[in-house]
Structures are given as C-alpha cells and as structure tokens.
C-alpha positions as CSV (number, residue, x, y, z in Angstrom):
1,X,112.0,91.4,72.3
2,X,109.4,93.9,72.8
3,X,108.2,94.9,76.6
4,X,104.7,94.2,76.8
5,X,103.2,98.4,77.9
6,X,101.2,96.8,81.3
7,X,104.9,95.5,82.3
8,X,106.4,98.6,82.2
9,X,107.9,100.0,85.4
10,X,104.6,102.7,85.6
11,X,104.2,103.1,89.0
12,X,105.8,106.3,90.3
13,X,107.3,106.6,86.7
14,X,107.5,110.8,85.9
15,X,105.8,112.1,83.0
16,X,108.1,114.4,81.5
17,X,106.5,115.7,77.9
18,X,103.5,114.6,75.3
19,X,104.1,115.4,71.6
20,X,101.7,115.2,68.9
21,X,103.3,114.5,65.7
22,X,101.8,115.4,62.5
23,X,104.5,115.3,60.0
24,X,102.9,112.8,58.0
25,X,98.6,113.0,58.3
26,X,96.7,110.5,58.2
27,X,99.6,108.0,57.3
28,X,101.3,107.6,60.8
29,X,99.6,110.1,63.5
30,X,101.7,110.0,66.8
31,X,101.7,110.4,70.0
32,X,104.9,110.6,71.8
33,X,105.5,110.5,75.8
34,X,108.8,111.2,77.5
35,X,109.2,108.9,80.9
36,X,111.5,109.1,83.4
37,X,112.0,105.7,85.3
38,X,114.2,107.0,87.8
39,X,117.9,107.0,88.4
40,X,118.0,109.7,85.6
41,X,116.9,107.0,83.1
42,X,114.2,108.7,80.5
43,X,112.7,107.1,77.5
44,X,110.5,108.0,74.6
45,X,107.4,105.8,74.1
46,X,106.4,106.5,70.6
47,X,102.3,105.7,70.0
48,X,102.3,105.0,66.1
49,X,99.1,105.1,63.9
50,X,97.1,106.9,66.4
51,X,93.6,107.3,65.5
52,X,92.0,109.2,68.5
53,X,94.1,111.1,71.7
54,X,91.6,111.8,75.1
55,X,92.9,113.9,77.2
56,X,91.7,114.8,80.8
57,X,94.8,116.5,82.2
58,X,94.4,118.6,85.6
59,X,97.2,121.2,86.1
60,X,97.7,124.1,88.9
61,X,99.9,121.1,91.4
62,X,103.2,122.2,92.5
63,X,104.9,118.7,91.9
64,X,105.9,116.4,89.6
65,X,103.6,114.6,87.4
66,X,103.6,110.9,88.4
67,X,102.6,108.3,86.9
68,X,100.3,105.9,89.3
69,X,99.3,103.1,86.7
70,X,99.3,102.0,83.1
71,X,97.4,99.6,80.9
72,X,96.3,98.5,77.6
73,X,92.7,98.4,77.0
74,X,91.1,95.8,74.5
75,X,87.5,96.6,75.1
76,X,85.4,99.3,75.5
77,X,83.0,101.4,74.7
78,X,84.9,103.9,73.1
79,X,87.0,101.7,71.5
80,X,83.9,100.4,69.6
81,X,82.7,103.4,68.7
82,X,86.2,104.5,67.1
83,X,86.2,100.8,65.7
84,X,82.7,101.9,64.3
85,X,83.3,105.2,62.9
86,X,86.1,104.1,60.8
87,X,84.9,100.9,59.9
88,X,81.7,103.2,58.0
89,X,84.7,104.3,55.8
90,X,86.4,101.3,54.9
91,X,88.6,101.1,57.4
92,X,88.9,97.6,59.6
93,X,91.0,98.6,62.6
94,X,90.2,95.1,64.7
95,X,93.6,95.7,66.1
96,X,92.9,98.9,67.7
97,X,93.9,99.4,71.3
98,X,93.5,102.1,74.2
99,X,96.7,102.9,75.7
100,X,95.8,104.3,79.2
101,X,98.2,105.9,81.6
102,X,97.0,107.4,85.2
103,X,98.8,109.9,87.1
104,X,99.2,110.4,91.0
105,X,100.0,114.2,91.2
106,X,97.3,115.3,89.5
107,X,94.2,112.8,89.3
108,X,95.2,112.6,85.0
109,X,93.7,110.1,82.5
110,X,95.4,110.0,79.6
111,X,94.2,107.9,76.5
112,X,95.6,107.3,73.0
113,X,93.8,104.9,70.8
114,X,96.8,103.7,68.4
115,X,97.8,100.3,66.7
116,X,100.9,100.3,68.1
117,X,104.2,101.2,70.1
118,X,107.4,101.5,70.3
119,X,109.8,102.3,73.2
120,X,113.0,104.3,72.0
C-alpha cells in the first residue's frame, strides 16, 4: 500500500539530492529527490510525468538542508494555469497535482507539478 506524500515523516527530513530526468521527453519527465529520514535511512521519491518543476532554492547556509514541511496541493492558481496551457493542446491533465516541500535551513520552496509518485 502506497504512503500517502502529506504522511511522510517531512519534518526535519534532510534533503540530500534533486535529479531531473530526461531520458525519455515528453513521455515520462521526472523529478527525483533523495531523503534522508534519519537513523541513516535514505530514500528516493521518484516524481513521474512531471509537467512543470518551480524552484526557489536559497543556498550560501553552512548546514544541512532540512526539510520543515511537505504537502500535496490540489488547487491553485498555478495549477490551473498549467491545467490550462495544456488543455489548449489536447491534453486533459485533471489529475494534476503540486507536490510542495519546504525547507528549514534555508527558507526553500520546492514545487513539482507531476501526476504521480513513487517512493523507492
């Protein structure tokens, strides 16, 4: 059974890498995060289908980059207009989500617009 992404153990969580993976364009765009939960336990969250990656990431701290909170968006603004802009081509992505993640050390807001993920 799949952990819902709000349920995740987020909160002081360590951000360890971001990928972007373009090995197949267009047919699955990913994103790809490395976590630590502690206790030397890391995991890869894969983001699959990705259709848009915002990135506000503050660097210069001397610390680890934790992770204050996490959350899946349903509704926004944004998430409309992606909705929209796709949805002039053809493309119905109603099951679009915003995959947030907010970090302590650094005041970072991390959002990746995908269909889907997948904890590995």
């Amino acid at each position: 059974m799949k952990i819902k992404f709000d349920k995740l153990p987020w909160h002081d969580a360590i951000l360890l890498d971001i990928k972007i993976n373009r090995e197949k364009p267009g047919e699955n765009d990913q994103v790809i995060i490395v976590v630590s939960w502690g206790e030397n336990i890391k995991q890869s969250i894969s983001f699959n289908d990705c259709f848009e990656l915002d990135l506000k990431m503050n660097f210069g701290v001397i610390a680890e980059e934790s992770i204050l909170d996490a959350c899946v968006i349903n509704k926004s603004l944004e998430l409309t207009q992606i909705k929209n802009k796709w949805k002039n081509i053809g493309l119905d992505l109603k099951e679009l989500k915003c995959f947030q993640i907010e970090t302590n050390s650094t005041n970072s807001l991390i959002k990746i617009y995908a269909l889907d993920y997948m904890l590995s």
